[in-house]
C-alpha positions, -999 to 999 in steps of 0.1 A, spaced: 44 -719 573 69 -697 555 91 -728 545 63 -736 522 62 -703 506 78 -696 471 115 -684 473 136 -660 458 166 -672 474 199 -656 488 192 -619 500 230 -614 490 219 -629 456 187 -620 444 174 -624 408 157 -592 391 139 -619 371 132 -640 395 111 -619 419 97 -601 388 81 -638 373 61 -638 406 42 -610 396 42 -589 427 23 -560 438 54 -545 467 88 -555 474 94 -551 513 133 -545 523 157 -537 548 186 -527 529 205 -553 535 202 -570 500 224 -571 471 234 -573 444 232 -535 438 211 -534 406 186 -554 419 162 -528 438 162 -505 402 156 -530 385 124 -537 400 118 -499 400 121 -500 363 94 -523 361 71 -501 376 69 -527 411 67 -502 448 92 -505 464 91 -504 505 122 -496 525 116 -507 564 144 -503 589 169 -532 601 168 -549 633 198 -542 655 187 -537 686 155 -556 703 143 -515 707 146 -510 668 126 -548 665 94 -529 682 93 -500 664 98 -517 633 68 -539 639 50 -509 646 55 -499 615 41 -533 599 12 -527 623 9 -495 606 12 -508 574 -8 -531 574 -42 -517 597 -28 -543 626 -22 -516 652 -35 -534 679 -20 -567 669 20 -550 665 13 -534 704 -1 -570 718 30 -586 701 54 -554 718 39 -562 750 41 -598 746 81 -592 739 83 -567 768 69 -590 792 94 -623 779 122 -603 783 117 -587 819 110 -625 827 143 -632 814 158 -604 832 146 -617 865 153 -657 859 191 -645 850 192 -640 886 190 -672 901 224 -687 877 253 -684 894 276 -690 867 284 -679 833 287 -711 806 314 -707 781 289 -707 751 299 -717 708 275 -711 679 288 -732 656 270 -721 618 263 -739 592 281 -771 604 317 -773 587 331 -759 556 363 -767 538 375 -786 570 365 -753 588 340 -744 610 314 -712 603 315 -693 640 294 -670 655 320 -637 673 318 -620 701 298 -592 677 259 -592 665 231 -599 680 238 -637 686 261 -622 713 237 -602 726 214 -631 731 239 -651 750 250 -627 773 214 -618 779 213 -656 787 234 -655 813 269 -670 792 299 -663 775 308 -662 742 335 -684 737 351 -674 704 379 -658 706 370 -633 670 347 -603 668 327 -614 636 321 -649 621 350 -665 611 360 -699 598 379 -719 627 395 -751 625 390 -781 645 419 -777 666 406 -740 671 372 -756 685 388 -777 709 410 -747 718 381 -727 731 366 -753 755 335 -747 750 304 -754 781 276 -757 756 275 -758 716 249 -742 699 246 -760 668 221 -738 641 202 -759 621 217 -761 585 247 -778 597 237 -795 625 209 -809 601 236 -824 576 251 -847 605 213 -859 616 220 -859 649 242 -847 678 258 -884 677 270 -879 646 278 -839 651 299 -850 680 320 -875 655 334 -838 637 368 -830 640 375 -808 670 338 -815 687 345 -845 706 374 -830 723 350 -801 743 335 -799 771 301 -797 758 306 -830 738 316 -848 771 288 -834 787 258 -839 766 255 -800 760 254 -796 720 217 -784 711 203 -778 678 191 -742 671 173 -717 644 196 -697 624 176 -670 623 166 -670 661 202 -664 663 208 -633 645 180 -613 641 155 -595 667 120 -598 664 84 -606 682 99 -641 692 130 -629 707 122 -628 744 109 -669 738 140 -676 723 161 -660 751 141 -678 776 153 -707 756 186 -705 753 189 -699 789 171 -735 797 195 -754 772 232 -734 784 223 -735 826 206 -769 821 
């Protein structure tokens, strides 16, 4: 349902302009936008502007929806949805019990780039995630970083997590396997490259304790 809501585009990018032609009546943020003369711009204009915290951690996810709850007379609704999270993730916390081993896990970002590929390190909350899962990270960087193809076939991975941008651009994992580097891993020769959400990747949030339960179905599977 969001897909089909109007745009205004990169949060790294935004357009002064653009978000004032929409003619809105708040601007919600996290801080985390640029460029810098963006947010006074829109001050200027006379449009509120409504600072919420970021999501780092799965506790700061529930208070910030607490504070959307707040906001927006949904008490009730931000506490089911805490609960809800709460309840996925001590799930999660038990089913990591029965796995005895520890996959070797790659998120692989927006596909390729300049003969690179865009990967997910060992810092974030995509890290988080799979270690909550029951894996291993198996990039050898902190951050993201561009890697080659001989760099992918290097780490070895057990399972490929493919997010949805780039794994989108091949069609399918058929044609994701015929990149550079891919075919050459484990997970290719196994049948263990699965298509993820970008987002489910690398931010916290009421869905979080699904997603987890998730991931740990496609990398023990």
């Amino acid at each position: 349902e969001l897909k089909n809501l109007p745009t205004v585009g990169y949060h790294r990018m935004l357009s002064a302009e653009g978000i004032i032609s929409l003619n809105p009546t708040v601007v919600f943020h996290d801080g985390n936008i640029g460029p810098e003369n963006v947010i006074p711009q829109l001050e200027k204009v006379g449009i509120p502007i409504k600072k919420f915290p970021s999501t780092s951690t799965i506790d700061s996810a529930k208070v910030l929806l607490q504070l959307l709850g707040k906001e927006f007379h949904a008490e009730q609704k931000a506490d089911e949805l805490n609960r809800k999270l709460d309840e996925d993730l001590q799930k999660a916390a038990g089913k990591l019990k029965e796995y005895k081993s520890k996959p070797r896990v790659l998120i692989i970002h927006y596909g390729r780039a300049n003969n690179n590929y865009f990967v997910m390190g060992r810092r974030g909350n995509q890290n988080t995630l799979i270690e909550m899962a029951g894996g291993i990270n198996a990039a050898d960087s902190s951050g993201f970083r561009l890697l080659s193809p001989e760099s992918i076939a290097a780490s070895q991975p057990d399972v490929i997590l493919a997010t949805d941008f780039g794994f989108d651009l091949q069609g399918s994992v058929e044609k994701f396997v015929e990149l550079p580097g891919i075919s050459l891993t484990p997970a290719a020769k196994n049948n263990k490259i699965f298509r993820v959400e970008e987002h489910d990747m690398v931010y916290f949030g009421p869905r979080t304790g699904e997603i987890l339960l998730m991931l740990m179905e496609l990398i023990h599977r």
